[in-house]
BARO-735243 format. One record per residue: residue in one letter; x, y, z of N, C-alpha, C in turn. Coordinates in nm, 3 decimals. Layout:
# residues N
<site residu="A" n_X="X" n_Y="Y" n_Z="Z" ca_X="X" ca_Y="Y" ca_Z="Z" c_X="X" c_Y="Y" c_Z="Z"/>
...
This chain:
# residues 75
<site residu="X" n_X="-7.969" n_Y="11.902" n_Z="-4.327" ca_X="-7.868" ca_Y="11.965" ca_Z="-4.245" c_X="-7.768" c_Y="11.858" c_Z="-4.199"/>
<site residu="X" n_X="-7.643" n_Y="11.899" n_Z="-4.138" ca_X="-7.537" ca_Y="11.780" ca_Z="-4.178" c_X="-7.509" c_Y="11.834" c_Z="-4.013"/>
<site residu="X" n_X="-7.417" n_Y="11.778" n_Z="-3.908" ca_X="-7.359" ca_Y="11.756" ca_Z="-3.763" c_X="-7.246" c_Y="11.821" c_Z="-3.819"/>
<site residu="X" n_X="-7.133" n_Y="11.896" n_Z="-3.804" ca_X="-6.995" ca_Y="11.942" ca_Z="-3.798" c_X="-6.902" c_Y="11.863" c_Z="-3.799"/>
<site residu="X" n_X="-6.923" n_Y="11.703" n_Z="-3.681" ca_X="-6.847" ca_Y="11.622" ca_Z="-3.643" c_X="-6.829" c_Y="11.555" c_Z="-3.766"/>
<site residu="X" n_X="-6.998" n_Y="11.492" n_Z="-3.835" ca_X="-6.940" ca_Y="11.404" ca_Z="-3.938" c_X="-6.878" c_Y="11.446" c_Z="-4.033"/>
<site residu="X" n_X="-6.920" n_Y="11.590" n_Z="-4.073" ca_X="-6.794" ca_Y="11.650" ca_Z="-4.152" c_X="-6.679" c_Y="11.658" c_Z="-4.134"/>
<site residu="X" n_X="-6.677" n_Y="11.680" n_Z="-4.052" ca_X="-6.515" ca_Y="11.681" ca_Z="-4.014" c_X="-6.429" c_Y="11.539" c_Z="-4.007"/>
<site residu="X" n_X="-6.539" n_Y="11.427" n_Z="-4.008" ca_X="-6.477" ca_Y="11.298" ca_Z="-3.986" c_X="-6.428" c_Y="11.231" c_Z="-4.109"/>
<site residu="X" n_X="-6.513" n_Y="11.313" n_Z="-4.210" ca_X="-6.516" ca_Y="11.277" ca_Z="-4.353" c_X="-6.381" c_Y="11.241" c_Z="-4.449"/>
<site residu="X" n_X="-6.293" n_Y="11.386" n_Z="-4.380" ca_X="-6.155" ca_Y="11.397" ca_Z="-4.433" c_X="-6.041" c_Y="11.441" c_Z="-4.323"/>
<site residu="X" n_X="-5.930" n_Y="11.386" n_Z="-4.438" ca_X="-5.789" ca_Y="11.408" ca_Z="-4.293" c_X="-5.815" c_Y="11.563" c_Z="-4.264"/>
<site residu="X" n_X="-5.695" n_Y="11.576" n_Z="-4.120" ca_X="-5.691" ca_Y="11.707" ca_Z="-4.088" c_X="-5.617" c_Y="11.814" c_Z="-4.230"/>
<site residu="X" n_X="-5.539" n_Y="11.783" n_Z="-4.282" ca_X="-5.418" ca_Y="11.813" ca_Z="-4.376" c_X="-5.544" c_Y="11.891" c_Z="-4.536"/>
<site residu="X" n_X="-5.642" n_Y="11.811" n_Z="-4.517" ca_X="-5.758" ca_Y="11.883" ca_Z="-4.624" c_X="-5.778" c_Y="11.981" c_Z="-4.579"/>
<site residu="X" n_X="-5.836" n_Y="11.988" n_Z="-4.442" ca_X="-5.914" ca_Y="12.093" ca_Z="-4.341" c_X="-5.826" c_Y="12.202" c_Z="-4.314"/>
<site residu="X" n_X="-5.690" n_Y="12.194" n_Z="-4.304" ca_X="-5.577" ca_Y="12.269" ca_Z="-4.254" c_X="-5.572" c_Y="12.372" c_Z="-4.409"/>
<site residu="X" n_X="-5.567" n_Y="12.252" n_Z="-4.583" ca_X="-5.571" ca_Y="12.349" ca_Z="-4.676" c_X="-5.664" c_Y="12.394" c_Z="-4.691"/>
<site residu="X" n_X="-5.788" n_Y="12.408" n_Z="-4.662" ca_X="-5.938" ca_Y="12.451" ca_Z="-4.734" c_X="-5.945" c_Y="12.569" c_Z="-4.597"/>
<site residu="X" n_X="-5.882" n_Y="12.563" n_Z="-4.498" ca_X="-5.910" ca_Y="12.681" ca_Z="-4.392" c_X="-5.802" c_Y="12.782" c_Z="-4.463"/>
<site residu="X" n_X="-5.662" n_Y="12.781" n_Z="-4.515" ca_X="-5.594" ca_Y="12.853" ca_Z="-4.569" c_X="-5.643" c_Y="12.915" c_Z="-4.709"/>
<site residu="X" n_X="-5.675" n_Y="12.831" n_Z="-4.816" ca_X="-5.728" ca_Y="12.840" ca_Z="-4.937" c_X="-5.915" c_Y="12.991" c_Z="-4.916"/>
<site residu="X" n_X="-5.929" n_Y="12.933" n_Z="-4.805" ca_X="-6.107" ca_Y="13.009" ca_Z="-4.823" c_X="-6.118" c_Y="13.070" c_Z="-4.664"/>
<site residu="X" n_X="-6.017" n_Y="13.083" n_Z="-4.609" ca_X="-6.031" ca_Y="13.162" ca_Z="-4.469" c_X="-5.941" c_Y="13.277" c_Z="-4.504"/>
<site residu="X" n_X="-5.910" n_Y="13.418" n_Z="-4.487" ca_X="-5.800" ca_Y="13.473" ca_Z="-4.526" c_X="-5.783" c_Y="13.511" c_Z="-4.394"/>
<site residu="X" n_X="-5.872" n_Y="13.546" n_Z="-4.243" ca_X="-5.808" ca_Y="13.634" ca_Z="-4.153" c_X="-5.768" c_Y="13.524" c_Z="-4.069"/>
<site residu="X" n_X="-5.636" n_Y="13.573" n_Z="-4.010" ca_X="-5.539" ca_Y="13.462" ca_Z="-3.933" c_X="-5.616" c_Y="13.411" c_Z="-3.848"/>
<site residu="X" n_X="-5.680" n_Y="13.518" n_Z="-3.776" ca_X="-5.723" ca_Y="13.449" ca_Z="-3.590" c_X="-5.814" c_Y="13.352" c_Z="-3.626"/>
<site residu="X" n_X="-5.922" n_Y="13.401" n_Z="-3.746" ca_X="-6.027" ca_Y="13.341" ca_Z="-3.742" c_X="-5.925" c_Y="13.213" c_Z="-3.799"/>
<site residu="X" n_X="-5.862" n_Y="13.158" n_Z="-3.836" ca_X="-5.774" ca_Y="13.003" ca_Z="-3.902" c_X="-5.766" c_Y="12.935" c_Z="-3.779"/>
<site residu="X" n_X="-5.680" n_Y="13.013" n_Z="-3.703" ca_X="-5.641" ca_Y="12.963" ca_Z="-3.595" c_X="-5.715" c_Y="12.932" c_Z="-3.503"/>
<site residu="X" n_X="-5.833" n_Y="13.023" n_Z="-3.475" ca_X="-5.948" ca_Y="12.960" ca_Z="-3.362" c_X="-6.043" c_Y="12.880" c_Z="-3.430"/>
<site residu="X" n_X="-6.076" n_Y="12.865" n_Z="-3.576" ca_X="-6.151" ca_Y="12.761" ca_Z="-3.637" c_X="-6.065" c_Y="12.581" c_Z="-3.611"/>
<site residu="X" n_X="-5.905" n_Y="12.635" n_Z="-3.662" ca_X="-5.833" ca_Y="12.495" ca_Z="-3.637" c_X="-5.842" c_Y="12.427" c_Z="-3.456"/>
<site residu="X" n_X="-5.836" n_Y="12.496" n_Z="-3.416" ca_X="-5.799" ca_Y="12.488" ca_Z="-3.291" c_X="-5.973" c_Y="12.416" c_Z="-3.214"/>
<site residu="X" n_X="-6.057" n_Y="12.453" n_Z="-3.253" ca_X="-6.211" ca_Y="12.421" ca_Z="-3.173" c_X="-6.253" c_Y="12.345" c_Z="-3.289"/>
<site residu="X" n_X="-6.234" n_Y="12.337" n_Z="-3.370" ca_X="-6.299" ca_Y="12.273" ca_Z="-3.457" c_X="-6.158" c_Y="12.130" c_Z="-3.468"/>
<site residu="X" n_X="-6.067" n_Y="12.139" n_Z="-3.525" ca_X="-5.954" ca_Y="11.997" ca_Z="-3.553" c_X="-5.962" c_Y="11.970" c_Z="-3.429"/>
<site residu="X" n_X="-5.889" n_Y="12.080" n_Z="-3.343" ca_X="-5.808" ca_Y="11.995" ca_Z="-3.211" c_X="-5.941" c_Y="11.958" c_Z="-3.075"/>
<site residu="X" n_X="-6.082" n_Y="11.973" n_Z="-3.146" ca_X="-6.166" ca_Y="11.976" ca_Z="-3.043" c_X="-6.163" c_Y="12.104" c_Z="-2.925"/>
<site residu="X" n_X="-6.093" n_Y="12.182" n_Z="-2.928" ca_X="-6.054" ca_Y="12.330" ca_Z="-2.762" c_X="-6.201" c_Y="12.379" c_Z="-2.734"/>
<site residu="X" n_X="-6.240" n_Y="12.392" n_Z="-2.654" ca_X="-6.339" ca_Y="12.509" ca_Z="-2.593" c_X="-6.332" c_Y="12.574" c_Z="-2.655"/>
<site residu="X" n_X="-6.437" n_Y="12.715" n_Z="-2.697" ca_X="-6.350" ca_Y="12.836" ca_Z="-2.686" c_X="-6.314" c_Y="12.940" c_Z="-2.621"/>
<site residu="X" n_X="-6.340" n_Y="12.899" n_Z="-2.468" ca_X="-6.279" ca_Y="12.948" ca_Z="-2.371" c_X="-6.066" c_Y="12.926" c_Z="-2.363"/>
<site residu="X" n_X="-6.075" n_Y="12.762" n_Z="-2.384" ca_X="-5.923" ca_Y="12.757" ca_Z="-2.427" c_X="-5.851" c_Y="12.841" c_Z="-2.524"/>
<site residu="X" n_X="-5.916" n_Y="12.844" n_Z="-2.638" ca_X="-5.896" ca_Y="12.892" ca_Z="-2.710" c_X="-5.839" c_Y="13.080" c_Z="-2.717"/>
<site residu="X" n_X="-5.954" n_Y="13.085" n_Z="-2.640" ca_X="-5.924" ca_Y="13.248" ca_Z="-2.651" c_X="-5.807" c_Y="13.308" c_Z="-2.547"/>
<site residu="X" n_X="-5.803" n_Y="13.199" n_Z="-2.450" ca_X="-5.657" ca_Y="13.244" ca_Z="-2.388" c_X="-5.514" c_Y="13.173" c_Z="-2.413"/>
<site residu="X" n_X="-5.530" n_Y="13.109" n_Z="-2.517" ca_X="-5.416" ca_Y="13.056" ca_Z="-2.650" c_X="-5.377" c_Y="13.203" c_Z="-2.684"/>
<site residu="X" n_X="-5.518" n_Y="13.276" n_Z="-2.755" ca_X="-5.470" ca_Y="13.366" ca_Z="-2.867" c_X="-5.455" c_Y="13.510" c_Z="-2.824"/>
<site residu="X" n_X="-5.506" n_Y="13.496" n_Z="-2.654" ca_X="-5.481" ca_Y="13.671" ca_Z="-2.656" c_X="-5.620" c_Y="13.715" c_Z="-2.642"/>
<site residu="X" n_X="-5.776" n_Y="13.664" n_Z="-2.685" ca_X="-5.859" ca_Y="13.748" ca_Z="-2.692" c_X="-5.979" c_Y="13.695" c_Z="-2.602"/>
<site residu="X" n_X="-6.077" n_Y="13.749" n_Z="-2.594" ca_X="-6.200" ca_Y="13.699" ca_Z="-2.550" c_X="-6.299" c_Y="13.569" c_Z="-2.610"/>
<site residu="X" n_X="-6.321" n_Y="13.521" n_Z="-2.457" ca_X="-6.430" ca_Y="13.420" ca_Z="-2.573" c_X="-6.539" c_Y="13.449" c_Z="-2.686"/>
<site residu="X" n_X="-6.582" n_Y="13.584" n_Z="-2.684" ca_X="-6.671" ca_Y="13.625" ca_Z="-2.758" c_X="-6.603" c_Y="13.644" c_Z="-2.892"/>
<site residu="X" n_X="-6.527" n_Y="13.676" n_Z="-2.887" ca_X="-6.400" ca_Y="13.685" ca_Z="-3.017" c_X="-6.403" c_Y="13.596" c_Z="-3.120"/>
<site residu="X" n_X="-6.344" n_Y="13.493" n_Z="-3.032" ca_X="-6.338" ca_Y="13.362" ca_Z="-3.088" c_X="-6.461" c_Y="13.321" c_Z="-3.147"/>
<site residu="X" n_X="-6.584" n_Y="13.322" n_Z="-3.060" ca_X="-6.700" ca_Y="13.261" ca_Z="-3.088" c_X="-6.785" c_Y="13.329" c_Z="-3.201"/>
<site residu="X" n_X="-6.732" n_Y="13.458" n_Z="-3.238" ca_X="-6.761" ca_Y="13.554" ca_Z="-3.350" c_X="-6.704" c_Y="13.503" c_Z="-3.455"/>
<site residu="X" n_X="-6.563" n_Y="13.469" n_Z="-3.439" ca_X="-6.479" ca_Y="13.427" ca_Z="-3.539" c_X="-6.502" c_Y="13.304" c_Z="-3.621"/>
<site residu="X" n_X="-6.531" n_Y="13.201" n_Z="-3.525" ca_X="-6.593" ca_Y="13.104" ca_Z="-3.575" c_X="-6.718" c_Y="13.103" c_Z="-3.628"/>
<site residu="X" n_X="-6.807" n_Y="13.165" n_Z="-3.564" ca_X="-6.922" ca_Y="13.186" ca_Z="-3.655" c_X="-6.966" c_Y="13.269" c_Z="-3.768"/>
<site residu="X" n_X="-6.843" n_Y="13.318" n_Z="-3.773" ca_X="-6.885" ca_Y="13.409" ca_Z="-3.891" c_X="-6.757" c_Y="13.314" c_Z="-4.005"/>
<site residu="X" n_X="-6.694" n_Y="13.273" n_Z="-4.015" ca_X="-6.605" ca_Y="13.222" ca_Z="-4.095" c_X="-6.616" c_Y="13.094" c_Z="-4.141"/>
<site residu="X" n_X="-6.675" n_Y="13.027" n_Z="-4.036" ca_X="-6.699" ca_Y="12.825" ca_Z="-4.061" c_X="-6.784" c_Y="12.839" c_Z="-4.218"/>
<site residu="X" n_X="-6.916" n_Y="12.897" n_Z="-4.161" ca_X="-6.983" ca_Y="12.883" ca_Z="-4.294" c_X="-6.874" c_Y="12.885" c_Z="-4.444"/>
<site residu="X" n_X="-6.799" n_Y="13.003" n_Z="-4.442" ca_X="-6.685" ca_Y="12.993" ca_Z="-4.554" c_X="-6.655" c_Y="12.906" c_Z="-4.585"/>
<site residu="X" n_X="-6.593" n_Y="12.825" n_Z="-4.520" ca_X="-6.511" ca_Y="12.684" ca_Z="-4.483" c_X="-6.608" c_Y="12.576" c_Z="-4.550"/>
<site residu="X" n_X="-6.706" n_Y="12.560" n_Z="-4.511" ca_X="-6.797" ca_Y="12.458" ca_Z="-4.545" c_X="-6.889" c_Y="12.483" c_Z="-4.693"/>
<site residu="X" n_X="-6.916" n_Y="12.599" n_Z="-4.693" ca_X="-6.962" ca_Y="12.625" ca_Z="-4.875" c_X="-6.918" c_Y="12.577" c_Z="-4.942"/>
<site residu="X" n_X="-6.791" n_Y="12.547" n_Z="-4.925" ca_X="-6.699" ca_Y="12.530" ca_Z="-5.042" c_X="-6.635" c_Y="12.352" c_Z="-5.054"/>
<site residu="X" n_X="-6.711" n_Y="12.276" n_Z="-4.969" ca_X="-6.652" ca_Y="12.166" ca_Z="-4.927" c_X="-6.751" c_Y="12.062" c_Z="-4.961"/>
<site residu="X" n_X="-6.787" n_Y="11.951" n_Z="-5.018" ca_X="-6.870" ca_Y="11.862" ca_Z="-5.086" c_X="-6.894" c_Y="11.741" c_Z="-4.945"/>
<site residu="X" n_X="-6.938" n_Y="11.814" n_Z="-4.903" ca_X="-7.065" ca_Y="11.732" ca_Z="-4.798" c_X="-7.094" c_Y="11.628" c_Z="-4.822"/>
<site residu="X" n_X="-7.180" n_Y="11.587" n_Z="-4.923" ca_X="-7.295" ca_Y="11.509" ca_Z="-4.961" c_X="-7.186" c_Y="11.327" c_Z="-4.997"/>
């Protein structure tokens, strides 16, 4: 099992920004993945950025990251 952080440390934001466009298709979930995941936000911040609840967000992200990361060479 791999930490989020070191993944994320792995590559620039500008990969992460195309591989969330390329293999994410619903907006919010882009935007609250970029946002808590690149820019570090709560997702309490987050959800009053976008308009919705924290549970929203925290749905969004959890149901979409996995997407994001299937497709991304870890190892």
């Amino acid at each position: 099992m791999y930490r989020k952080e070191e993944v994320l440390d792995k590559y620039p934001r500008e990969f992460w920004e195309n591989a969330l466009y390329q293999w994410v298709h619903d907006e919010l979930a882009r935007k609250a993945i970029a946002r808590n995941f690149l820019d570090k936000i709560p997702y309490e911040k987050v959800a009053e950025e976008l308009g919705v609840s924290r549970d929203t967000v925290y749905n969004k992200v959890c149901k979409y990251s996995p997407k994001l990361f299937d497709h991304i060479d870890i190892d």
